[in-house]
PAFITOR-509057 format. One line per field, with one value per residue (C-alpha): residue in one letter; chain; residue number from 1; x, y, z. Coordinates in pm, 1 decimal, m for minus. Example, Ala and Ser with C-alpha at 12.3 -4.5 7.8 and 13.67 -1.06 7.14 Angstrom:
<recs>
rest	c(a:s)
kette	c(A:A)
nr	c(1:2)
u	c(1230.0:1367.0)
v	c(m450.0:m106.0)
w	c(780.0:714.0)
</recs>
This chain:
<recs>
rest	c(x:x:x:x:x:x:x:x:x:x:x:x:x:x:x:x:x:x:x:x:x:x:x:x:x:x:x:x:x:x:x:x:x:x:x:x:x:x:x:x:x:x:x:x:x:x:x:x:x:x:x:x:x:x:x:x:x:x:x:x:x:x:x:x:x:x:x:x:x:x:x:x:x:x:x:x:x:x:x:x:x:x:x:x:x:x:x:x:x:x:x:x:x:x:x:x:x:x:x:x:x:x:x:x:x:x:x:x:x:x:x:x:x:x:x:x:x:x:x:x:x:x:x:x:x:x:x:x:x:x:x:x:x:x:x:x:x:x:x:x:x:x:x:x:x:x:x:x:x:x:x:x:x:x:x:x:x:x:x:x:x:x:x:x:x:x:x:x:x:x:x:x:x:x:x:x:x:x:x:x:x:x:x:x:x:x:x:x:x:x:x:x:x:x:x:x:x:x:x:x:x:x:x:x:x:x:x:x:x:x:x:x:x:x:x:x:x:x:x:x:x:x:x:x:x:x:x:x:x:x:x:x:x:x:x:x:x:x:x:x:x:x:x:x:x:x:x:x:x:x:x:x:x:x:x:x:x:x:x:x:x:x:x:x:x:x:x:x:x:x:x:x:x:x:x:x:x:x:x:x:x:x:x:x:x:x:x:x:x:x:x:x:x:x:x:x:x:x:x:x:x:x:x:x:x:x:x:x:x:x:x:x:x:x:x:x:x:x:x:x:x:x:x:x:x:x:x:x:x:x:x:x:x:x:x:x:x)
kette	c(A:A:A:A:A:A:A:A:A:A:A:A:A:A:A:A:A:A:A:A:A:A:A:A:A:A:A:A:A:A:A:A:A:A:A:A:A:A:A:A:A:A:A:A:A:A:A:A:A:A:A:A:A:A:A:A:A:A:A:A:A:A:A:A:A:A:A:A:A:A:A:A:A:A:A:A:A:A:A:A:A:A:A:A:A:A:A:A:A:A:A:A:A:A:A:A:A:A:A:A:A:A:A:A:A:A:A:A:A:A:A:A:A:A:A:A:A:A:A:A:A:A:A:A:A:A:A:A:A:A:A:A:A:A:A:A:A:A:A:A:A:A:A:A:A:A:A:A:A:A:A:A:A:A:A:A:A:A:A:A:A:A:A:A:A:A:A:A:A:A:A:A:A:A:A:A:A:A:A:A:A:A:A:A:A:A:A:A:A:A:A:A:A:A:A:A:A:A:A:A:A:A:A:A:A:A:A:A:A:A:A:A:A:A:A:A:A:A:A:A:A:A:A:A:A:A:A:A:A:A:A:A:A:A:A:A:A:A:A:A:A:A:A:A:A:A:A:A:A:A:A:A:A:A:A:A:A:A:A:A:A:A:A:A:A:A:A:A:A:A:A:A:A:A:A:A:A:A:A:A:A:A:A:A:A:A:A:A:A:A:A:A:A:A:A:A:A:A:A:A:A:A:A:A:A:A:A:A:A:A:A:A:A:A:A:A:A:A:A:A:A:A:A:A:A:A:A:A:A:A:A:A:A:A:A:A:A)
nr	c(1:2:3:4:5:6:7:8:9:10:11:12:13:14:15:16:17:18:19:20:21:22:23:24:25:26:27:28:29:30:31:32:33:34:35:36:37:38:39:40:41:42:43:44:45:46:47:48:49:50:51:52:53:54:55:56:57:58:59:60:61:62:63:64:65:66:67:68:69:70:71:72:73:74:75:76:77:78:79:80:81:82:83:84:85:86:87:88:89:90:91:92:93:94:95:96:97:98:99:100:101:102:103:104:105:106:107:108:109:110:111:112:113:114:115:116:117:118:119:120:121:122:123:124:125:126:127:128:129:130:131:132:133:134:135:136:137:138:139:140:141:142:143:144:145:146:147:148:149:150:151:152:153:154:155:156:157:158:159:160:161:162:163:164:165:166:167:168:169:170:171:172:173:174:175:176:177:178:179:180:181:182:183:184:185:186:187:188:189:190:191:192:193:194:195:196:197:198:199:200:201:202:203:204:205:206:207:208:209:210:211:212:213:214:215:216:217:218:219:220:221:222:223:224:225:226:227:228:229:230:231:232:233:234:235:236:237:238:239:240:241:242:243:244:245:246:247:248:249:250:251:252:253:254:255:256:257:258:259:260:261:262:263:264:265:266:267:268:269:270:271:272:273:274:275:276:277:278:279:280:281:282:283:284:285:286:287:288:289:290:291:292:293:294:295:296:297:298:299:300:301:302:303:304:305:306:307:308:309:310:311:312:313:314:315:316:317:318:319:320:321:322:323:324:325:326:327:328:329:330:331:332:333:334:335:336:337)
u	c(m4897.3:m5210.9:m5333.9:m4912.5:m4874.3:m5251.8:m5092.3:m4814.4:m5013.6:m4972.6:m4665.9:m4664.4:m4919.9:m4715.9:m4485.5:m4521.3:m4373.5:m4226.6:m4296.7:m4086.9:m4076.6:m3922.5:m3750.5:m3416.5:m3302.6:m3540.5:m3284.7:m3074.4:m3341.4:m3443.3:m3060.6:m3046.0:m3383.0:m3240.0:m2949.7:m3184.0:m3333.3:m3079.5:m3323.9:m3547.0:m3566.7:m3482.5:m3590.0:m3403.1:m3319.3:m3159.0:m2854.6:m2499.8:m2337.5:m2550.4:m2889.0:m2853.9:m2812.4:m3168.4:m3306.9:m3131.7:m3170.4:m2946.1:m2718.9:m2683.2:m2780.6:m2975.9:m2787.6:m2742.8:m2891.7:m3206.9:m3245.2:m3311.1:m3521.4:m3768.6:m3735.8:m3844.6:m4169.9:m4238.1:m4161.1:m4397.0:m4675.7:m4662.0:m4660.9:m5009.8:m5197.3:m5489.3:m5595.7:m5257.1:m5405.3:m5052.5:m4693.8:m4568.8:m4260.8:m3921.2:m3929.2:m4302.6:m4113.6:m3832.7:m4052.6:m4278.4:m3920.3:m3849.0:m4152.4:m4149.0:m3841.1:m3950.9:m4296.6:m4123.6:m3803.6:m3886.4:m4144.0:m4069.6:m3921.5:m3804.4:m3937.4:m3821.2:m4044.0:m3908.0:m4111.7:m4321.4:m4523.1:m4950.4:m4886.5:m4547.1:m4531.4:m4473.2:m4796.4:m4997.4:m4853.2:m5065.7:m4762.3:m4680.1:m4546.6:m4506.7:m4218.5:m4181.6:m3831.6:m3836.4:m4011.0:m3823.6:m3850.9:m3711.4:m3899.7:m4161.5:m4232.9:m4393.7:m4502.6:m4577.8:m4397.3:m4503.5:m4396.0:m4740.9:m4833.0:m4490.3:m4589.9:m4979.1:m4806.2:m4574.3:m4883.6:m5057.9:m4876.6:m5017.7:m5348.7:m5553.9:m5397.8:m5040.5:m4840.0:m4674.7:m4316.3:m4232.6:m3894.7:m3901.9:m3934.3:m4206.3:m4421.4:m4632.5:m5066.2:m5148.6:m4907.3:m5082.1:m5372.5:m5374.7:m5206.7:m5396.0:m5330.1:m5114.2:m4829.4:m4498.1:m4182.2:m3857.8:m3702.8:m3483.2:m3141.3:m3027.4:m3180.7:m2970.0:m2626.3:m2442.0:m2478.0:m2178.0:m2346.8:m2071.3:m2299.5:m2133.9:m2285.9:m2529.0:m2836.5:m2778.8:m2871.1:m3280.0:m3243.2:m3156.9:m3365.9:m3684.3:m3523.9:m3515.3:m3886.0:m3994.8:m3786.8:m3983.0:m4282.9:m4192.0:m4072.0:m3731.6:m3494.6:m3252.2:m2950.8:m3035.8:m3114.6:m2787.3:m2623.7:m2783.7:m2695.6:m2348.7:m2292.9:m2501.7:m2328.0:m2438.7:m2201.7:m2253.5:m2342.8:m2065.8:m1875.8:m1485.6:m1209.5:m902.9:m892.1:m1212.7:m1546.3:m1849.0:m2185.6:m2484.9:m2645.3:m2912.0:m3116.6:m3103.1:m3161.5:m2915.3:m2658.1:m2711.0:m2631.8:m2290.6:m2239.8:m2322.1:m2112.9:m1784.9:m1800.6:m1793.8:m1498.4:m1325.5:m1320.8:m1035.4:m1197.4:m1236.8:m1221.1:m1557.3:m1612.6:m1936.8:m2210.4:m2544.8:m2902.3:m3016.7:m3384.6:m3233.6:m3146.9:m2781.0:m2728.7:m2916.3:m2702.2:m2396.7:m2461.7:m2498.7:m2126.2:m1935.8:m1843.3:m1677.9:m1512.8:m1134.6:m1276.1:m1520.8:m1427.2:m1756.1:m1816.7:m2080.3:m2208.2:m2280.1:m2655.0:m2878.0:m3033.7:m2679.7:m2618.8:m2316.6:m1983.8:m1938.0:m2283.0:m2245.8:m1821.8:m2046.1:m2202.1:m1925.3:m1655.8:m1544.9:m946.7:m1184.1:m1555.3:m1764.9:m2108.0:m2399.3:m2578.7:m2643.3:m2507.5:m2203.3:m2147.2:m2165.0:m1915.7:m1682.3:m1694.2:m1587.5:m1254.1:m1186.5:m1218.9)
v	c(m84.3:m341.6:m228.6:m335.0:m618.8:m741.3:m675.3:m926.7:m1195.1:m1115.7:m1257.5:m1197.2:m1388.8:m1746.1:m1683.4:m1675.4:m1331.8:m1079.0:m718.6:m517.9:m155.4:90.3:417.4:269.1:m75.7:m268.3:m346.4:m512.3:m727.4:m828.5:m957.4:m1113.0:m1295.8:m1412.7:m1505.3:m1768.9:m1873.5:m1933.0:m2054.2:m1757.9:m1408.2:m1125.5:m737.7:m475.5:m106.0:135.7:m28.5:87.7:48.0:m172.6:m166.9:m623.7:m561.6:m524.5:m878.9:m1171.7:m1535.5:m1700.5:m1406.1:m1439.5:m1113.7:m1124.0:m1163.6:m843.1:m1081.3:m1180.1:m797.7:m753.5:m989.6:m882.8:m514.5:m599.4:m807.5:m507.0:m217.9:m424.0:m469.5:m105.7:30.7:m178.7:m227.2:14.0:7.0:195.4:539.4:728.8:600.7:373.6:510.4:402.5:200.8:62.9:m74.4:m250.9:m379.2:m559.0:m699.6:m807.1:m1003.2:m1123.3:m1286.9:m1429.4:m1565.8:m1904.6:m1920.5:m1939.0:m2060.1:m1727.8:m1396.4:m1108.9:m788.2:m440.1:m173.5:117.1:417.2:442.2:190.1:258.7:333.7:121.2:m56.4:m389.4:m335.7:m492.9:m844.5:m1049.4:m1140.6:m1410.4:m1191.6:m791.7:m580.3:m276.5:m206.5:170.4:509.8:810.9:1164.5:1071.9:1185.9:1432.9:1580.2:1207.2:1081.7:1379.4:1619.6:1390.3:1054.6:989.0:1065.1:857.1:528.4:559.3:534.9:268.1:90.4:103.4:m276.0:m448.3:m655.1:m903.7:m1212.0:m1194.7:m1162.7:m828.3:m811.5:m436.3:m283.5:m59.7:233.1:147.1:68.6:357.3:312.9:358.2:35.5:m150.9:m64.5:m180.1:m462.3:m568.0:m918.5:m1006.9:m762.4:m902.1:m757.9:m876.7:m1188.9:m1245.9:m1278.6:m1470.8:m1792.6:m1806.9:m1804.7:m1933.2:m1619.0:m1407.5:m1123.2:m995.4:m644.6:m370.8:m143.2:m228.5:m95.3:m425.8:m591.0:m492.3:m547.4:m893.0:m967.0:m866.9:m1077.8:m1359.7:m1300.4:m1285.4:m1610.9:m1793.0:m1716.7:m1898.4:m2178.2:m2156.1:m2378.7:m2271.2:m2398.2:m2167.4:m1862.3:m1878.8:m1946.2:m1678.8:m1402.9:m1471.9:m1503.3:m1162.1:m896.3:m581.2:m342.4:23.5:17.7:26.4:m170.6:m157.8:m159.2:m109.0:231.3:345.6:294.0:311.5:390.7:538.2:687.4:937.4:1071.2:1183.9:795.4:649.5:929.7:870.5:497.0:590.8:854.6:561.2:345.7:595.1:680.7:311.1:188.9:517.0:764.0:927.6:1044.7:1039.2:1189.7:1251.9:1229.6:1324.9:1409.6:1468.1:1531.2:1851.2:1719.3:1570.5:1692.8:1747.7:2005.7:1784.3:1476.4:1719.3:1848.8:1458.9:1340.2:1679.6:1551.6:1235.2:1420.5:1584.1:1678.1:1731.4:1656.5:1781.9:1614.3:1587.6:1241.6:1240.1:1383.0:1701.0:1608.1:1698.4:1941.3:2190.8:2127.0:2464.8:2502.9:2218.1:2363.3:2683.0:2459.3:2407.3:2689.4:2862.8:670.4:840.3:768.3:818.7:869.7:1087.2:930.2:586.2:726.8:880.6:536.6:369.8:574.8:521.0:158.6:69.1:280.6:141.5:m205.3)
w	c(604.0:670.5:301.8:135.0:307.7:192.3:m178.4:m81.3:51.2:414.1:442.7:863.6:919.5:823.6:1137.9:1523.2:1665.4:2003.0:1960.1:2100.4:2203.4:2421.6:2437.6:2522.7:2543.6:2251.0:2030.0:2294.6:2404.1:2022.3:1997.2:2311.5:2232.7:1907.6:2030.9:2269.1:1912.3:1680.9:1405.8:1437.7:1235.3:1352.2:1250.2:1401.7:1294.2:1279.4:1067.2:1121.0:825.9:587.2:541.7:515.3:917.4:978.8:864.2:936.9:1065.9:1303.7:1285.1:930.0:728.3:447.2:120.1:m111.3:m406.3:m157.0:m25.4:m382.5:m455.9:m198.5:m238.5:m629.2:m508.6:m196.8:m501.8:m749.6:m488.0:m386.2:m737.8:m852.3:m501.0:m580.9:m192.0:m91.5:22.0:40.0:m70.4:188.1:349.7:374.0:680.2:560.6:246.3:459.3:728.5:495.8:271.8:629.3:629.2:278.0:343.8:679.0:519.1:396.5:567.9:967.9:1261.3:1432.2:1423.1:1696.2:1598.9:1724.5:1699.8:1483.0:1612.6:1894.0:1870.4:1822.3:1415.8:1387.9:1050.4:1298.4:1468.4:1192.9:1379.3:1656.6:1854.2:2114.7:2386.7:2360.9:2530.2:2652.5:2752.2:2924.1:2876.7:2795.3:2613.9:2287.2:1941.4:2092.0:1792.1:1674.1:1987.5:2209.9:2510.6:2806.4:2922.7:2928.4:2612.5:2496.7:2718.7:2530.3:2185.3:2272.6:2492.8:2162.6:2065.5:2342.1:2166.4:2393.1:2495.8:2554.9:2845.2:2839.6:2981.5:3092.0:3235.8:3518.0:3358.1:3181.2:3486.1:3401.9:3485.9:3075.0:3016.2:3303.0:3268.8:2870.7:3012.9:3289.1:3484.0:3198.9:3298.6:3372.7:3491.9:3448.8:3551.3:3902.3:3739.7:4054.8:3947.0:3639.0:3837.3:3548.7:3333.3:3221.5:3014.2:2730.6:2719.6:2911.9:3104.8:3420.9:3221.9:3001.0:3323.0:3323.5:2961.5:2983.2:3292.7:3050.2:2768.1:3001.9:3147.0:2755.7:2711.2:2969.9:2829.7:2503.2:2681.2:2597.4:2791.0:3037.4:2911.0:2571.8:2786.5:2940.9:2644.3:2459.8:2747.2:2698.7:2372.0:2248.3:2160.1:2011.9:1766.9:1827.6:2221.9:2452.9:2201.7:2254.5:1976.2:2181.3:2368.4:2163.1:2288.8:2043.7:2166.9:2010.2:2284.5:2193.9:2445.9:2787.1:2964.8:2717.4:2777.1:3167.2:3137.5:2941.9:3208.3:3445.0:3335.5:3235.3:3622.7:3729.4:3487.5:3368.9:3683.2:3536.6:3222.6:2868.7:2572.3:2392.4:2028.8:1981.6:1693.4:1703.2:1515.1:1555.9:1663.2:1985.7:2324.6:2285.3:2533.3:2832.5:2707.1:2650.8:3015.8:3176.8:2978.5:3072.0:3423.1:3260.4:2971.4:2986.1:2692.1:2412.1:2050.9:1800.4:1459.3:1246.7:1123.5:768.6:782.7:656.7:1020.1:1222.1:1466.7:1379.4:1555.5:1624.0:1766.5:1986.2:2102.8:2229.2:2485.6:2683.4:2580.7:2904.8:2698.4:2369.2:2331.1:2032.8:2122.3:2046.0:1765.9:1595.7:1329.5:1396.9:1560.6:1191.5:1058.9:1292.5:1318.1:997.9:1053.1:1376.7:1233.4)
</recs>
């Protein structure tokens, strides 16, 4: 990644940055973050539908005729830098459009780590602040079996100098010990009494108290904290289009807050729609949303990765929510809409 982004100039280096990382929860706090700076970039993935989702500025997605643009100067650089030692990958190439189109366009951009964290395409940044939302078992086959090992990798954005915001889960001694005297947790969401959070879910509520610690440490002003909390919201998690609730819980701490929160404002039940890839724990997450389901509706989401229905009805054989994957999620929002 260092050695493509050399070939294009180092385009990260003309703008200020917050890395973000986590297990759970990153991608909320990148939008609520944004949402507190309405003239900066932000860098998020996955993307639901379109793949224009993942850059934008001000909540304004990049343009199909500018995502082209840069993915011609990215391709170009790739195809003649001769100090590339292996064919960048796919999220390689869009991270460093990301920052291509950043370079000359904003002061400061919200970054959310893709993978892990140590070897993350976004790690070639010296950031401002770093995050690290929570620390779960999610992607062991990349980042290793333990927590542990898991907190290490995403540890491995912290550099030297900046204050490092952590959620409670990630209070873990590799994270503060990298961090040292510059660890923070999250802010003390009674001293912004005026908030009115549009997220669902009481998860979102450590989520935006580490959004708000981050904020501080920019020096953003209170009245566009506020502002920012209650205005973000966030297709795809806990999102509601009339009796349908979209969420793309994946693992076993996101399927616990949607079990969590199902219990709190649907005691009666639901009906689950749910897909999943076959590299994830579905039968843990399956196991944690059976108490909340009348029952269990299995699909597939359009992927060579997905679990079979069938496989998944053998699991539990003897108001709707879609839920399970990210991308199952995308499919179904454009029909609801």
């Amino acid at each position: 990644m260092q050695a493509l982004a050399a070939a294009l100039g180092d385009p990260q280096r003309a703008f200020r940055s917050i890395l973000i990382a986590g297990t759970n929860g990153k991608g909320s706090v990148a939008k609520l973050l944004s949402s507190m700076m309405p003239e900066a970039g932000l860098y998020t993935s996955p993307h639901l539908v379109r793949l224009n989702e993942r850059i934008s500025i001000g909540g304004r997605e990049i343009s199909d005729d500018e995502l082209n643009e840069v993915f011609t100067a990215v391709k170009d650089a790739a195809s003649t830098a001769k100090e590339l030692l292996y064919t960048p990958t796919y999220f390689e190439l869009v991270t460093a459009m990301a920052f291509l189109y950043f370079r000359d366009r904003v002061k400061f951009v919200v970054l959310e780590v893709g993978l892990g964290g140590r070897l993350d395409a976004t790690n070639i940044v010296t950031q401002d602040v770093s995050v690290i939302t929570s620390i779960g078992l999610d992607h062991q086959q990349f980042l290793g079996t333990t927590i542990e090992a898991i907190a290490a990798e995403k540890a491995g954005i912290i550099k030297s100098t900046e204050p490092v915001i952590i959620g409670p889960s990630a209070d873990l001694p590799v994270i503060r010990e990298r961090a040292g005297n510059r660890l923070m947790r999250g802010a003390d969401l009674r001293r912004y009494p005026e908030l009115r959070p549009q997220l669902l879910g009481r998860h979102q509520l450590e989520n935006i108290a580490v959004a708000i610690r981050a904020a501080e440490c920019l020096g953003i002003s209170e009245e566009n904290i506020v502002l920012g909390v209650n205005t973000t919201t966030w297709p795809g998690r806990l999102e509601r289009f009339g009796r349908f609730l979209l969420d793309g819980a994946h693992n076993v701490a996101a399927a616990g807050a949607l079990a969590a929160f199902l219990g709190e404002f649907h005691p009666e039940g639901v009906w689950v729609i749910f897909g999943a890839m076959a590299d994830k724990q579905f039968e843990e997450m399956i196991g944690i949303l059976r108490p909340h389901a009348r029952q269990f509706i299995f699909t597939r989401p359009k992927s060579s990765r997905a679990k079979h229905p069938a496989e998944l009805q053998r699991l539990v054989e003897g108001s709707h929510a879609d839920c399970g994957s990210l991308y199952l999620v995308g499919e179904a929002r454009p029909i609801l809409e």
